[in-house]
C-alpha positions in Angstrom: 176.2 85.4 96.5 173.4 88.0 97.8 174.7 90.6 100.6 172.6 90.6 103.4 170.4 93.4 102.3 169.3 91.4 98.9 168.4 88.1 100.8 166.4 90.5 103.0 164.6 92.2 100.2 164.1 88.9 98.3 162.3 87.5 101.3 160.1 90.1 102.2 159.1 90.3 98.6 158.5 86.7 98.7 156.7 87.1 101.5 154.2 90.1 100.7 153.7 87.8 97.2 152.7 84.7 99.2 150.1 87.3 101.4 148.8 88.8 98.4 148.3 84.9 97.2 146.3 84.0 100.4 144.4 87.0 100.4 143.4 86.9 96.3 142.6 83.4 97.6 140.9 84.2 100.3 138.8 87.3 98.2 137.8 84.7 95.6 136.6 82.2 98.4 135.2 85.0 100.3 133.0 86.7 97.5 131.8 83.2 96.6 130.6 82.3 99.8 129.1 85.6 100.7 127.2 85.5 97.6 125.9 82.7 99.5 124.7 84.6 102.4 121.5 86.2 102.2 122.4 89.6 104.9 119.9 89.9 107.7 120.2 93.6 107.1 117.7 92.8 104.3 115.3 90.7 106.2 112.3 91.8 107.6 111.0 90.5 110.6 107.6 91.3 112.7 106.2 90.3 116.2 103.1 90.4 116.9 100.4 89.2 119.8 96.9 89.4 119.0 95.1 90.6 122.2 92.1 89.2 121.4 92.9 85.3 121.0 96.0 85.6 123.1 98.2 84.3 120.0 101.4 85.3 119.3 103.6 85.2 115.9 107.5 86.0 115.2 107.9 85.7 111.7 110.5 86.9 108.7 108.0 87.9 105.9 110.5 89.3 103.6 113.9 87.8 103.0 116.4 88.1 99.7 114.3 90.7 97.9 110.8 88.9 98.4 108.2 88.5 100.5 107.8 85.1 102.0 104.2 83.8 101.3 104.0 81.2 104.1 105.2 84.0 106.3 102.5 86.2 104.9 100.0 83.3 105.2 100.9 83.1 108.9 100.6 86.8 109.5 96.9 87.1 107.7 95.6 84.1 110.2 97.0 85.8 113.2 95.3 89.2 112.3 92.1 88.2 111.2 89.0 88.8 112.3 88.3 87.7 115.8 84.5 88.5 115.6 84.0 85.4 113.1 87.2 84.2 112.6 87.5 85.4 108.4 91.1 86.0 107.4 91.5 88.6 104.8 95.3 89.3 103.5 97.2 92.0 104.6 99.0 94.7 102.8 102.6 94.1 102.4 103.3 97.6 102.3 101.8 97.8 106.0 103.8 95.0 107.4 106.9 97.0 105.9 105.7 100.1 107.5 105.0 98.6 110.4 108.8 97.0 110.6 110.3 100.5 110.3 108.3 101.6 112.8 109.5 99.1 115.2 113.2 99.9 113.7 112.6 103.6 114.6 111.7 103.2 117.6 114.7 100.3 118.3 112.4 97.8 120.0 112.4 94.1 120.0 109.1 93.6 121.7 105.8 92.4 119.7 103.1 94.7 118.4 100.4 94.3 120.9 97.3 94.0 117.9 93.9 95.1 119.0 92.4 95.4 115.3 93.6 93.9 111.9 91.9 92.9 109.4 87.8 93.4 109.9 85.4 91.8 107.8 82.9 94.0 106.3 80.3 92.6 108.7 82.0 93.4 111.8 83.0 96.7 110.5 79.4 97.7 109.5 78.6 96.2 113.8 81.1 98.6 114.7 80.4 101.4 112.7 76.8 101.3 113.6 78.3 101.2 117.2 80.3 104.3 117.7 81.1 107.5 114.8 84.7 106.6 115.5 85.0 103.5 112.8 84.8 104.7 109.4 82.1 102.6 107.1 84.7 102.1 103.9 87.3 101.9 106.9 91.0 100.2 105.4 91.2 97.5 108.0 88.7 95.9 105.5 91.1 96.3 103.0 93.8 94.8 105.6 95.5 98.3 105.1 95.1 99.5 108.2 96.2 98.0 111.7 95.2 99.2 115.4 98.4 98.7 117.9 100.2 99.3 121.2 103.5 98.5 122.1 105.0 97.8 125.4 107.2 100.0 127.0 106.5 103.1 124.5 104.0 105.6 125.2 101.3 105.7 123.1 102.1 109.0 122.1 105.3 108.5 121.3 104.0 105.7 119.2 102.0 108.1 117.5 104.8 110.5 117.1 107.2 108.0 115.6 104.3 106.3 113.3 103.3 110.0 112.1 107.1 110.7 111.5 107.6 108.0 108.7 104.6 109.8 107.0 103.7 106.3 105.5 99.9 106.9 105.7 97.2 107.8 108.0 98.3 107.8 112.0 95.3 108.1 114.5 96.0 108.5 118.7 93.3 106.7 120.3 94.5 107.9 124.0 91.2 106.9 125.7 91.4 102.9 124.3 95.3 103.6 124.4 96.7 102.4 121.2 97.8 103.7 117.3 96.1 103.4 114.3 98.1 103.1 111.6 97.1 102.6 107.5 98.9 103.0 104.4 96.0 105.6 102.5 97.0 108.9 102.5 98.8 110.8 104.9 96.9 112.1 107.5 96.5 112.1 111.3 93.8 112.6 114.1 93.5 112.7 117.8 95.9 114.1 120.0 
């Protein structure tokens, strides 16, 4: 017959085996069903409000490792042209910099949009207009994107956008908003 100190031993080595059993178990399940679960720590998600047609869009426009094309879709109607209503697509690479901009900068609140994408009509209007609007300007391109955000200075806008060095950053302090593309880096206006 065991002494006291075997049955002991016995049953707390019975017991850790029947944890590790439950917790192998509970790995295997586990691992299974996270594979599962696409992590939001991937996903990409934008807010936006177009100031010109009052719309407004929330949107995930890249989830598991691709870009989501109705997403995109959406995204390209919402910042088209307001002059004449063309909708030209917009660079993926700018909606991505554009979401670690609004990551930097820890807000939840929409991108207030004054200029997407711009037909090569309008842009010619404009450029005729003022010497402020480039002629091969990358809005045409939907590269390029002319924001404001509530609740963050405009130059603190510009200082986070020009930070991330993810193309050209221009400060528009007069019309009070950022320009932001994905050419090369550069930056204007203080």
């Amino acid at each position: 017959m065991p002494n006291k100190h075997q049955r002991s031993h016995h049953q707390s080595r019975r017991s850790f085996l029947r944890q590790m059993g439950c917790l192998t178990a509970g790995l295997a399940v586990s691992s299974t069903a996270l594979g599962n679960i696409q992590t939001p720590l991937f996903d990409k998600t934008l807010m936006f409000q177009n100031l010109h047609t009052g719309e407004a869009l929330k949107t995930t426009f890249y989830t598991g490792g691709d870009y989501v094309s109705e997403s995109l879709d959406n995204i390209n109607y919402l910042l088209r042209d307001h002059r004449n209503n063309q909708v030209g697509s917009m660079d993926p690479q700018l909606l991505t910099l554009l979401h670690d901009l609004k990551n930097m900068l820890g807000t939840a609140d929409p991108f207030h949009v004054i200029s997407g994408y711009r037909s090569a009509e309008t842009n010619a209007m404009l450029s005729q207009r003022s010497n402020k609007v480039a002629k091969k300007s990358l809005h045409m391109q939907g590269k390029a994107i002319d924001i404001r955000l509530p609740g963050v200075d405009t130059k603190h806008l510009h200082h986070a956008a020009l930070a991330l060095q993810g193309g050209g950053v221009g400060l528009y302090t007069r019309s009070d908003f950022v320009h932001l593309d994905v050419g090369r880096v550069r930056q204007w206006g203080k």
